[in-house]
NUTI-235683 format. One line per 8 residues: number of its first residue (from 1); for each residue x negated, y, z negated of C-alpha. Coordinates in nm, 3 decimals. Layout:
NUM> X,Y,Z  ...;
***
This chain:
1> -4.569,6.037,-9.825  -4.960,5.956,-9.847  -5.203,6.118,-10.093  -5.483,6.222,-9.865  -5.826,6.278,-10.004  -6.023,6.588,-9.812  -6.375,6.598,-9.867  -6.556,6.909,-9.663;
9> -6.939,7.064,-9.673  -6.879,7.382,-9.838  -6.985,7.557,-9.537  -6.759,7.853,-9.318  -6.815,7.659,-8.983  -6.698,7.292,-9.151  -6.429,7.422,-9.422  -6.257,7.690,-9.169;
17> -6.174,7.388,-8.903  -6.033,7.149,-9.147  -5.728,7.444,-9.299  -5.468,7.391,-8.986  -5.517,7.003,-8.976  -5.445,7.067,-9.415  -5.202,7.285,-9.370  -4.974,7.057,-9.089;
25> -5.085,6.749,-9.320  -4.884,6.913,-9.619  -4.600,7.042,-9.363  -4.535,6.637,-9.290  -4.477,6.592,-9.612  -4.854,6.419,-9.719  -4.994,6.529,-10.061  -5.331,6.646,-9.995;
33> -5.622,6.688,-10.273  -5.926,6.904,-10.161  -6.260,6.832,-10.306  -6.531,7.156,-10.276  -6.623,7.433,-10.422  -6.545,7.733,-10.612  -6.587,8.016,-10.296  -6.359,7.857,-10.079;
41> -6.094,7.805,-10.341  -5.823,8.064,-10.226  -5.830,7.963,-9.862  -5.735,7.611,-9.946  -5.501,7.672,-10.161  -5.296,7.908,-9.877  -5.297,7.577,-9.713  -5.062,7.445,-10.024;
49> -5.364,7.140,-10.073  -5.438,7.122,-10.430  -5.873,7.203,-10.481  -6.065,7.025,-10.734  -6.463,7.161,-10.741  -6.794,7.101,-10.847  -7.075,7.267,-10.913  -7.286,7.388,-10.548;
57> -7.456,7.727,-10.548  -7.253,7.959,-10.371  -7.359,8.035,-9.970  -7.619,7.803,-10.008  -7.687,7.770,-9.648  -7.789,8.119,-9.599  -8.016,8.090,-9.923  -8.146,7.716,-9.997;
65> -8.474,7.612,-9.810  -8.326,7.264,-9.746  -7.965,7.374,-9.611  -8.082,7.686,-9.437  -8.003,7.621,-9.027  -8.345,7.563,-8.888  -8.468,7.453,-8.535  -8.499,7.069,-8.597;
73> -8.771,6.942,-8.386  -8.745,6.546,-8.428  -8.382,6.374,-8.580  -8.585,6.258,-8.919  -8.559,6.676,-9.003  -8.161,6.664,-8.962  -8.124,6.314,-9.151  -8.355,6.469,-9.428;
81> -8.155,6.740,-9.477  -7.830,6.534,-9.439  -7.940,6.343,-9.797  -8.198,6.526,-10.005  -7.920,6.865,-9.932  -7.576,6.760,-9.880  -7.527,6.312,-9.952  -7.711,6.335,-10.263;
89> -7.591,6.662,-10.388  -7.160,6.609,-10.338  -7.127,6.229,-10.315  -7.170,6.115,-10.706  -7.005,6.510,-10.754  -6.670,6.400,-10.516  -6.703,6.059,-10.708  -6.668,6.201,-11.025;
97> -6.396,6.458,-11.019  -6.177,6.249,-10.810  -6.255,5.971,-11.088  -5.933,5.696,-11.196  -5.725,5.852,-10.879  -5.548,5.700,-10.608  -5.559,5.783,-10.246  -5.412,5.642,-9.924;
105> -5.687,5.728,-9.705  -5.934,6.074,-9.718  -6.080,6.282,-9.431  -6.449,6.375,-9.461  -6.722,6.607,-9.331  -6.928,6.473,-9.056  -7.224,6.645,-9.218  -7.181,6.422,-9.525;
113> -7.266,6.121,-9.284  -7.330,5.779,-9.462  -7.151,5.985,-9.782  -6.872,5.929,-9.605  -6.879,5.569,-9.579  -7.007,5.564,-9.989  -6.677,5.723,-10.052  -6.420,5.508,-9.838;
121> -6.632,5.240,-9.971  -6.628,5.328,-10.354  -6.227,5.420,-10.319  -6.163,5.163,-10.095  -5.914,5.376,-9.821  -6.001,5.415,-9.469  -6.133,5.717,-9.373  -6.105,5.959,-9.078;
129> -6.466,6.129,-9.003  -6.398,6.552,-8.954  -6.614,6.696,-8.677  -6.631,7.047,-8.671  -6.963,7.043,-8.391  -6.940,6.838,-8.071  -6.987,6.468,-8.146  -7.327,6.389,-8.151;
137> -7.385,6.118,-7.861  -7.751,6.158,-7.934  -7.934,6.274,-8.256  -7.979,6.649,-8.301  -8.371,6.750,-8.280  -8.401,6.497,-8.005  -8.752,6.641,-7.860  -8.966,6.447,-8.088;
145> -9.226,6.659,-8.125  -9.396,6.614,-8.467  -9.684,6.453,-8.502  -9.707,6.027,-8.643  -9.810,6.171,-8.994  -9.521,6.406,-8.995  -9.256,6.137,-8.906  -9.415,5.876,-9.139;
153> -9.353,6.112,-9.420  -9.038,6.228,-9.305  -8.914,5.894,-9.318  -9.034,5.788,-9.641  -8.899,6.063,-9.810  -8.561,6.046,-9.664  -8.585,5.634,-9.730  -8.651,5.719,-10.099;
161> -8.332,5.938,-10.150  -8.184,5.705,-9.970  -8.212,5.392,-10.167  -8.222,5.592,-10.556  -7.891,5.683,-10.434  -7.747,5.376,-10.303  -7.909,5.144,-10.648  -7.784,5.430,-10.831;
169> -7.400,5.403,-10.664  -7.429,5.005,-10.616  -7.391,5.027,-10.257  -7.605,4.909,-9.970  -7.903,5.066,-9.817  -7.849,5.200,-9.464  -8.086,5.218,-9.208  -8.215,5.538,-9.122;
177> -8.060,5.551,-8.800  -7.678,5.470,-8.961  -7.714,5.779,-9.211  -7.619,6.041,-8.946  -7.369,5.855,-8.799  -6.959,5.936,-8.699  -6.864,5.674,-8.908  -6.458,5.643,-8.987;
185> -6.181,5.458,-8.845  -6.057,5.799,-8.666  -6.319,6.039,-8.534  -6.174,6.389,-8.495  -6.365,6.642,-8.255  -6.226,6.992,-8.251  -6.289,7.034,-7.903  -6.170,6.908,-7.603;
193> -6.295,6.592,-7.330  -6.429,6.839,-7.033  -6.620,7.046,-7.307  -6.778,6.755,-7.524  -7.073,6.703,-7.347  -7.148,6.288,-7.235  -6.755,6.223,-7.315  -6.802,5.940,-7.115;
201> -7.015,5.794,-7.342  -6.764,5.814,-7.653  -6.495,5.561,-7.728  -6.103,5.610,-7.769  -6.157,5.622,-8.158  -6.278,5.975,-8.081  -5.954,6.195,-8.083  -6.021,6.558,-7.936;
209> -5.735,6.811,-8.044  -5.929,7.127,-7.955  -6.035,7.390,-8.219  -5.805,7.434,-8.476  -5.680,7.812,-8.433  -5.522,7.931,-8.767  -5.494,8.293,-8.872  -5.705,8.398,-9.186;
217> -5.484,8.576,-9.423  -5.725,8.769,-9.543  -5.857,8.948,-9.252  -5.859,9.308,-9.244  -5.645,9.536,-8.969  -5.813,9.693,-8.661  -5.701,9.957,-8.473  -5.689,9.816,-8.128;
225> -5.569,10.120,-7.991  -5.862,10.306,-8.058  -6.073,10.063,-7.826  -5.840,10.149,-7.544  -5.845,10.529,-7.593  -6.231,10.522,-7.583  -6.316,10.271,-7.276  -6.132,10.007,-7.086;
233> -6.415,9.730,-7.167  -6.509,9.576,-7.516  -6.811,9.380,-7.630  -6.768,9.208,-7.944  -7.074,9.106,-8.160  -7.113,8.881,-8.396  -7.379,8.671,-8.527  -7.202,8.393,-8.775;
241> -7.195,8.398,-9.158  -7.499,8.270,-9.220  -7.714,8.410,-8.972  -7.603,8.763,-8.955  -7.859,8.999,-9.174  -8.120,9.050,-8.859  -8.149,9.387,-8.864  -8.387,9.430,-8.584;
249> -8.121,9.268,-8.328  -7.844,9.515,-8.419  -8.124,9.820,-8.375  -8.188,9.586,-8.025  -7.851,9.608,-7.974  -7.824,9.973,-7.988  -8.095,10.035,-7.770  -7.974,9.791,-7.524;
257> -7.620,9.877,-7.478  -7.571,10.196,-7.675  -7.555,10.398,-7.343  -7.325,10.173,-7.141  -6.969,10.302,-7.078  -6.780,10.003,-7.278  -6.649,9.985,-7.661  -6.925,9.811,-7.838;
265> -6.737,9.653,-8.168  -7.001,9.488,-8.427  -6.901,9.259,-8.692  -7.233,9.285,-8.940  -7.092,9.092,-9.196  -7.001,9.143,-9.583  -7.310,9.067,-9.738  -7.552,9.270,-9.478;
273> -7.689,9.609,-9.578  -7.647,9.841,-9.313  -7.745,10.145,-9.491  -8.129,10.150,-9.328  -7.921,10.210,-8.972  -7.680,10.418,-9.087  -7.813,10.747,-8.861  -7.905,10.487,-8.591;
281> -7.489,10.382,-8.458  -7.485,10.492,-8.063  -7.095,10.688,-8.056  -6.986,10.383,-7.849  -7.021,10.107,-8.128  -6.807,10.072,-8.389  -6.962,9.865,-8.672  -6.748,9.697,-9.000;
289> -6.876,9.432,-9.260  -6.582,9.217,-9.182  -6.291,9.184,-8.845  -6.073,8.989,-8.776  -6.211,8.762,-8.491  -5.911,8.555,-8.348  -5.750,8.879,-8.331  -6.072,9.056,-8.216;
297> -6.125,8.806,-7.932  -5.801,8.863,-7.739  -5.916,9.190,-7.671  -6.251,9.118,-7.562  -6.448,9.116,-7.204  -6.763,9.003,-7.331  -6.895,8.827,-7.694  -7.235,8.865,-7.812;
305> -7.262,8.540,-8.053  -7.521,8.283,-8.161  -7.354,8.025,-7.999  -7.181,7.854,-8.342  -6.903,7.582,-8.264  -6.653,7.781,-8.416  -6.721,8.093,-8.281  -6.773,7.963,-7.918;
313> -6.438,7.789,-7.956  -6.241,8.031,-8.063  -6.370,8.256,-7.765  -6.322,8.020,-7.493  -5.991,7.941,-7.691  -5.906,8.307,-7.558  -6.093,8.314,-7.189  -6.394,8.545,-7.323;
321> -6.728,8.453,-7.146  -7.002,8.487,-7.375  -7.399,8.563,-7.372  -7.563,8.361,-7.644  -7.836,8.380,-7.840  -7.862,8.044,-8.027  -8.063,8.036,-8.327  -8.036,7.676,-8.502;
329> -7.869,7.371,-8.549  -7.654,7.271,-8.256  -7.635,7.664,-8.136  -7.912,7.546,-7.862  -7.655,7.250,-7.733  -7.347,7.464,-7.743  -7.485,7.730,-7.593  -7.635,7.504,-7.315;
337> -7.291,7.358,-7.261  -7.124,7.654,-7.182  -7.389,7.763,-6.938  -7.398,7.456,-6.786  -6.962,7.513,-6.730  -7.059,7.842,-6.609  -6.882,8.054,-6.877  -7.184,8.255,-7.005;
345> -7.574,8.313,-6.998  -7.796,8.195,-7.243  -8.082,8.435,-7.325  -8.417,8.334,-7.568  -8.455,8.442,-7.910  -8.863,8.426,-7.852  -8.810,8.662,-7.537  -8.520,8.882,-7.638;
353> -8.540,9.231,-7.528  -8.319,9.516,-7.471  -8.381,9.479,-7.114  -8.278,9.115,-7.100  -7.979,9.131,-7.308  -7.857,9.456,-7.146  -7.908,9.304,-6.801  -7.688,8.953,-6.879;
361> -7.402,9.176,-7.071  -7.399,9.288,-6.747  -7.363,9.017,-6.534  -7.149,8.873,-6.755  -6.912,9.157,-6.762  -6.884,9.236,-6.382  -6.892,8.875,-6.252  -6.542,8.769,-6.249;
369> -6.676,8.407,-6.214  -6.789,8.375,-6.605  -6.410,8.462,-6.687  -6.260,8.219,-6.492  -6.492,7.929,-6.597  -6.413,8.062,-6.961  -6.059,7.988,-6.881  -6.088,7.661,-6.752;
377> -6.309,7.564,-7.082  -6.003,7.752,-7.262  -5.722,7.586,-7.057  -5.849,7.277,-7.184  -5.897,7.361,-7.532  -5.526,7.491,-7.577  -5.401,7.194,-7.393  -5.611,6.956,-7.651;
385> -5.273,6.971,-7.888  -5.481,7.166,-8.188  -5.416,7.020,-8.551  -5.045,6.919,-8.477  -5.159,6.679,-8.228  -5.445,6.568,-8.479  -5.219,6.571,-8.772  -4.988,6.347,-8.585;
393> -5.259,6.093,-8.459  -5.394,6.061,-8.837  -5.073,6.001,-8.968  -4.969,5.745,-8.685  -5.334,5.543,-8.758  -5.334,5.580,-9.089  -4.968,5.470,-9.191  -5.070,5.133,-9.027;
401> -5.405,5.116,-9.185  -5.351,5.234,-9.559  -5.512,4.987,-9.825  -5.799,4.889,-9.679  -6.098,5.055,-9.528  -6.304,4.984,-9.226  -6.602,5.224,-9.156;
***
């Protein structure tokens, strides 16, 4: 049995990934030690992984101006964020409450980057680099479009973090162009070959086991059979946990499909107000805080999403076409992706209308074609093996390469 060290961004889209490969880790018999925060303490520990936290304000990414999903326009935005928000913020935190233990080898966020390598480094185990996005084959915010100033500064400041943090952890400095790397001995993609865009282009130390699909034992129950008393169509809706408090889109939403003959289910989310809309819900929507999406999805013609990795996974996962409104981050090259496999239509967020969206729901819902793309993105993603397969491939490398670490 190995002690495994799991070191995640305390973020919904990175954490919720990593709790099937956890929980078949500690079903093979590994020991596994969890290192985040507070909020996502009771999901781990369903897993049966034992949590040790630091500090980290809670839902930070909806609230702090350097974690907050933005539209990066040139890579030097993403690295920046990568160290001033998440490297120097967890590192010396993991490094300290993990402090005097032992470890066999750890798995680590791909958002932590170059932290990753500080920590295989520092603990000397090989590591195995968690990749809850498709894997980057070039940087994200590749359009270069700031200004020389702007990327001179960008740099500098990023450099500075950078090397207080490595003199103050007595490692080396990395170039600016290694901090965003996959780095690891294993690189695990939750996805599958055909959807990874480039695939080509990535070596056989990138293992893709699909998304991990793992029922949340919290969710709350839905009556299905209402949907199918009302109409014999659903649209689902749901906007992520970070992104989800845009009023304005659900009131789009209303006026766009609030006359259409189909069940219109919206997930708004926990932490979103609705009360200003209250006397504004068209009959056909049904609108909770919180629903259970895995379960949601397999009875859903159409989702209404941002285009998240997890999200977007989990749909195809169950052969539901999508039209996507990406927002930030990677939403843009997900989205594109699944356009490009013909499972969905991308719409604008600068252009949205109730016109537009109404018109793609549409298309989307009465063109067979979408569906049966969706299914061949979801054949492939349920053939990927899920975190049994991945479980098994990290414990096959890793029994072979325990005591030593190569990054």
């Amino acid at each position: 049995m190995a002690r495994v060290l799991v070191v995640i961004t305390p973020a919904e889209g990175h954490v919720n990934p990593s709790l099937g490969l956890v929980t078949q880790l500690i079903d093979n018999g590994e020991e596994v030690i969890y290192v985040c925060t507070e909020e996502y303490r009771s999901r781990i520990e369903q897993t049966g992984a034992q949590i040790i936290t630091y500090p980290f304000p809670q839902d930070a990414f909806s609230h702090d101006p350097v974690l907050k999903p933005q539209e990066y326009k040139h890579p030097y935005q993403f690295i920046y964020m990568m160290v001033s928000g998440i490297i120097r913020r967890i590192i010396p935190n993991v490094l300290q409450v993990v402090e005097d233990q032992k470890f066999d080898y750890m798995i680590f966020d791909s958002l932590m980057g170059w932290g990753g390598t500080i920590l295989a480094e520092k603990l000397g185990i090989p590591a195995v680099c968690s990749i809850a996005s498709f894997a980057f084959v070039e940087p994200l915010g590749s359009s270069s479009v700031l200004n020389e100033t702007e990327t001179k500064e960008l740099y500098e400041a990023t450099m500075k973090i950078t090397t207080e943090l490595a003199e103050e952890l007595q490692v080396s400095i990395p170039a600016m162009e290694e901090i965003p790397a996959h780095a690891g001995q294993l690189k695990l993609v939750y996805t599958s070959r055909y959807f990874q865009p480039q695939a080509e282009k990535l070596d056989d130390r990138f293992i893709f086991t699909g998304p991990s699909i793992i029922t949340r034992q919290d969710a709350p129950t839905f009556s299905f059979e209402l949907l199918r008393e009302r109409y014999p169509q659903t649209v689902y809706i749901a906007m992520g946990t970070i992104l989800n408090k845009n009023l304005d889109f659900y009131q789009l939403c209303f006026e766009a499909l609030g006359d259409l003959p189909v069940n219109v289910v919206l997930s708004s989310g926990k932490y979103t107000d609705m009360t200003p809309l209250a006397n504004q819900v068209p009959p056909n929507f049904i609108v909770k805080p919180y629903i259970a999406q895995l379960d949601m999805l397999q009875h859903t013609d159409v989702f209404i999403t941002h285009a998240g990795m997890n999200s977007t996974s989990e749909a195809l996962y169950y052969n539901v076409p999508m039209v996507m409104i990406p927002l930030t981050s990677d939403q843009p090259l997900v989205a594109n992706r699944v356009q490009e496999l013909g499972a969905g239509i991308t719409l604008n967020k600068h252009n949205l209308s109730a016109t537009n969206l109404r018109e793609a729901l549409t298309e989307v819902l009465h063109n067979s074609l979408y569906r049966r793309q969706a299914y061949l993105i979801g054949e492939s993603l349920r053939q990927a093996g899920g975190y049994t397969r991945a479980a098994e491939m990290i414990m096959s490398h890793m029994g072979s390469g325990r005591g030593s670490y190569t990054i």
